[in-house]
N, C-alpha and C positions, 0 to 999 in steps of 0.2 A: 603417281608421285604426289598431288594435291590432296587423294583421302590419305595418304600417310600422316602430311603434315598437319590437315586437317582433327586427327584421330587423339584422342589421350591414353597417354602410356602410363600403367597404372603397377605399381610394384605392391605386394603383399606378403610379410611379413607375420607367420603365422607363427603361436604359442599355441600351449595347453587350454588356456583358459582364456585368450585375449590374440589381438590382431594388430598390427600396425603398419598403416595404407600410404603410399604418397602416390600421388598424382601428378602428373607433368603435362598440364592442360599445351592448350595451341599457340600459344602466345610464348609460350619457353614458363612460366611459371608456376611452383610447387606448392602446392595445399598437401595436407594430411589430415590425420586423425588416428585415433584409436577406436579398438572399440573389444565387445565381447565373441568368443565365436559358440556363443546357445542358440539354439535355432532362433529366438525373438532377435539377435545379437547377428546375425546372417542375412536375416532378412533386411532390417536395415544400412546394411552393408548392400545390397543389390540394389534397397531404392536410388540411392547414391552413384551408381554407375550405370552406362549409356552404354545400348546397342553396338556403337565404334569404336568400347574401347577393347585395346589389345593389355591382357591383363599378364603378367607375371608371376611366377608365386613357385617354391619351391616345392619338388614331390615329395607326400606322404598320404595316409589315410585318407586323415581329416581333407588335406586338399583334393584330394580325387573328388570326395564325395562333393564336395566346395565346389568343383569344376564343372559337374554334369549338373547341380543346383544352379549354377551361373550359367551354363546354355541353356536350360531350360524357363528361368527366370528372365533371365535377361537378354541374350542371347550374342553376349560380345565372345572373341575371341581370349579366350584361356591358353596360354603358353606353362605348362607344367613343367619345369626342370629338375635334371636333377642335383643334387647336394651337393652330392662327390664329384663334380666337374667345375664347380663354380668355384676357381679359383679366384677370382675376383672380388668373389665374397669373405672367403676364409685368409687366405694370406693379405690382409692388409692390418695397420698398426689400429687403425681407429675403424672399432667394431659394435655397435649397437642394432638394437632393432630398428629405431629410423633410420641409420645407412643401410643398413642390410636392405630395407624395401625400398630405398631411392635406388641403388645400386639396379634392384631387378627392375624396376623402372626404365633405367636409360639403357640397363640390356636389351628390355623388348624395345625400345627406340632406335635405338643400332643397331639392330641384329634384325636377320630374317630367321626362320627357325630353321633353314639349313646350316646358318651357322652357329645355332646355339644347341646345349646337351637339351634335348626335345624329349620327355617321356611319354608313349601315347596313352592314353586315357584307355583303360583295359573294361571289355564289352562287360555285360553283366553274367555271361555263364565264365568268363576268365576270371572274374571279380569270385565267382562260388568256388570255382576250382581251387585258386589260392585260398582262401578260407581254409578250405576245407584240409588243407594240405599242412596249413598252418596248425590249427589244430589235432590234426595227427601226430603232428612231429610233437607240439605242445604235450602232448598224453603219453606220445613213447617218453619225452625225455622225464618226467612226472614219475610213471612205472621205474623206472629206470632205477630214478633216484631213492623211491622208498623200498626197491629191493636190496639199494647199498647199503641203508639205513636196517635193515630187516638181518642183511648178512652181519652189519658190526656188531650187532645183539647177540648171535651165534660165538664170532670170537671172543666178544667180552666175557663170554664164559666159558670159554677155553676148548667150547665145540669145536676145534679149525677140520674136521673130517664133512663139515657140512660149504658146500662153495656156492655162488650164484643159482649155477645151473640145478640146485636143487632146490630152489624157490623162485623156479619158473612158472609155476603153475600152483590153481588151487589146490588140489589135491595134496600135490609135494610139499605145502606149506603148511598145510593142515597135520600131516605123517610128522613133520619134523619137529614142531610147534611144542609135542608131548617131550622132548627133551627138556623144556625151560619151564622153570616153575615161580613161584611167587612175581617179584615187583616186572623181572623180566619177561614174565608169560603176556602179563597186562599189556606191557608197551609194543611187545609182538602180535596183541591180537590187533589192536589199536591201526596200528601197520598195515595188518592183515587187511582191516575191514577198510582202509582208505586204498589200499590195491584191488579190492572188488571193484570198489567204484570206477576205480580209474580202468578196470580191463572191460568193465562193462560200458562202459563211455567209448573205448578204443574198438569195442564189437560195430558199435553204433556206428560212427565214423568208419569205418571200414566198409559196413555195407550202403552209407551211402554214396562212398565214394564208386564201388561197385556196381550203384544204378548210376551216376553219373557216368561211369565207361560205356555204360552197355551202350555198344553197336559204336564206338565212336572210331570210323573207321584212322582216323589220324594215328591214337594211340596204337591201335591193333598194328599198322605200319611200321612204327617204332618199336613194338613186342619182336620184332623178327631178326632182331638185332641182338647178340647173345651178350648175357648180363644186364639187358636192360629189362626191368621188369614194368608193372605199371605205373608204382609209382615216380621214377624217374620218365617214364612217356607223360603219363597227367601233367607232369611239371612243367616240362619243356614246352608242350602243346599251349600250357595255360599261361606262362612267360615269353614264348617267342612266340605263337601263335602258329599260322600255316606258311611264313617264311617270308607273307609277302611284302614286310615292313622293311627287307633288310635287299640289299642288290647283290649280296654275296657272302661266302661261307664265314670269311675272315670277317665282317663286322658283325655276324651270331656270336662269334668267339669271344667278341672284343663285348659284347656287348653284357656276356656272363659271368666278364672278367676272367678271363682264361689266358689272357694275353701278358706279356711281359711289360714291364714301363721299360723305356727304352730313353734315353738322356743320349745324342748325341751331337757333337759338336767339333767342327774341321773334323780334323783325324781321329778324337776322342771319339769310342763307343761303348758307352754301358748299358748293360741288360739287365735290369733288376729283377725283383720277384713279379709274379701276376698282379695286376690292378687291381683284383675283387672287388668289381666295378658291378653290380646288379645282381640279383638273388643270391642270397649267399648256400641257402638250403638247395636251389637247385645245383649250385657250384658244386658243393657235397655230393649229392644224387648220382651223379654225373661221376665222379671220384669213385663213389662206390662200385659204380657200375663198368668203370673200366676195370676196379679188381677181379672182378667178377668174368669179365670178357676174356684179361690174361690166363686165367684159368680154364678157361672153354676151349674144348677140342677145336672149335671152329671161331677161330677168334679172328683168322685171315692177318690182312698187313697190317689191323694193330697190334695186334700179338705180337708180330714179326719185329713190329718197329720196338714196342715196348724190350725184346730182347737182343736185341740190337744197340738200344743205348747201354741197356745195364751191363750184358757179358762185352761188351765192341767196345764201345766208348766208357766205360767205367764208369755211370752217370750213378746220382743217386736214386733208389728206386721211387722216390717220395717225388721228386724232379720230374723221372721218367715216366708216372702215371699220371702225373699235372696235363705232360705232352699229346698224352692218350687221351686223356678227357676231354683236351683241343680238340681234338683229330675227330674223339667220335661227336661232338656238337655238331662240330662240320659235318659229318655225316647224315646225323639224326636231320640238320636242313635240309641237305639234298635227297635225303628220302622222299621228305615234305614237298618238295619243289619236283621233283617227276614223278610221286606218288606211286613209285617205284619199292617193291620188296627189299630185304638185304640177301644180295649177294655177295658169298664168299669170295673172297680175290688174293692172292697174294702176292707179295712182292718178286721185282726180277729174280732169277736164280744168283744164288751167292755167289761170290768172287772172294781168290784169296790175296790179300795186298801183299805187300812186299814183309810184312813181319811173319806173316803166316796164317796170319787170326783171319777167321769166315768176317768178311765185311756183305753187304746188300747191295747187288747194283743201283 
């Protein structure tokens, strides 16, 4: 209790270009400043802070790397949060950068980090994986877009017998290319040669995400699960890690935002939509890969359940695959946590209710 009160709680308020710091020394009283965040602009900023202090600062980037720089500089305690929890910050009427850092200030003064939104500082091979993950997704959506741009050049000239999936590939693109002539040919090659680039950056990125799997037995665990390919296992391994941050299935869920907001009050109970609370691409991933499962002969009880809501309960199927993508998170933990294959399993045998419709026990 005496190095508490002893200690300075220290709130940080980070920008693009600039920082804005208060301080809530041992005496109850507040200093601040400003300053820049360029490395000469950091450093300064560390000379400034003590061993004892518990520092504040909201998660992003720049702060992570900010945070292993200030244990290793310095070596006080860093409390990273996240954004989207700090309602203390966002719903108030008087909003600036100095409240915003006195605010995380007297958070870390009050709080212990059990009871604050805590993000952990991710190791340096979770820090490559998402990278890496990042910029994949970055080069499909890239590809993507200049083949939509590639196909409007085809319509505008009244091609329509020509559709994406024939300007999937070099070769296809080069075969069809001889239909378009003069100003159009240009803009099409143009197209073309910024789609080299980008499949040949997507080759790159693919194989090293490839030496990064090899032998990692985590992923290969999650591979046995149908619909899950690797790159939804990389993701989840390098966002939730080996399981051991979390005491159970239900706060992995909650933690991916897979969960509902839930407002209740006396008798009042509303279930809103999912929180989209923490990666949004692996929330996707995970989506994807329950479509994927529904389709698999061996899909077991989420199959089961996914048809169950939609033909049983009349849900919607965008609803119903939200509940599977729960379901298999949960899963993909308790993989991790007994280090256990996927086994098929299905639900009780069906029962008929009183309407007549197959229900699940």
């Amino acid at each position: 209790m005496e190095q508490k009160q002893n200690r300075r709680n220290v709130g940080i308020d980070l920008g693009k270009t600039k920082y804005v710091i208060k301080i809530i020394l041992e005496n109850g009283k507040v200093i601040g400043w400003e300053g820049k965040t360029t490395p000469a602009g950091r450093d300064e900023l560390y000379r400034q802070l003590k061993p004892t202090d518990r520092v504040g600062i909201e998660v992003c980037s720049l702060a992570m790397k900010m945070a292993k720089e200030m244990s290793a500089k310095v070596g006080c305690d860093t409390v990273l949060l996240d954004a989207h929890q700090l309602a203390v910050i966002y719903n108030t009427v008087k909003k600036n950068d100095k409240e915003d850092a006195l605010k995380l200030a007297r958070l870390v003064q009050k709080n212990d980090n059990s009871e604050l939104p805590v993000v952990k500082l991710p190791s340096e091979a979770d820090t490559r994986r998402r990278n890496l993950l990042a910029e994949n997704k970055e080069l499909k959506q890239s590809r993507t877009q200049e083949i939509n741009r590639l196909h409007a050049i085809y319509l505008r000239c009244g091609l329509t017998h020509i559709v994406k999936k024939n300007l999937s590939t070099k070769e296809n693109r080069e075969e069809t290319s001889r239909l378009l002539k003069d100003f159009d040919l240009i803009q099409a090659k143009r197209i073309m040669n910024r789609l080299d680039v980008i499949e040949a950056d997507c080759m790159a990125v693919e194989e090293e995400i490839e030496k990064e799997l090899d032998g990692d037995k985590n992923v290969e665990l999650l591979e046995t699960v149908p619909g899950v390919g690797k790159l939804t296992a990389m993701a989840f391994v390098a966002y939730v890690g080996d399981g051991s941050n979390f005491h159970n299935a239900s706060q992995v869920a909650s933690s991916i935002g897979l969960v509902p907001k839930i407002d209740i009050s006396s008798s009042i109970k509303r279930y809103g939509s999912i929180s989209k609370h923490g990666c949004g691409y692996l929330r996707s991933l995970l989506v994807m890969a329950s479509w994927s499962l529904i389709r698999s002969k061996n899909g077991g009880a989420l199959k089961q359940k996914y048809n169950y809501m939609v033909k049983v309960q009349s849900k919607n199927k965008r609803k119903a695959i939200v509940a599977v993508a729960r379901k298999l998170a949960e899963l993909l933990y308790i993989l991790l946590k007994t280090e256990k294959p996927f086994e098929e399993r299905n639900l009780s045998q069906p029962v008929i209710n009183i309407t007549g419709m197959t229900e699940v026990a």
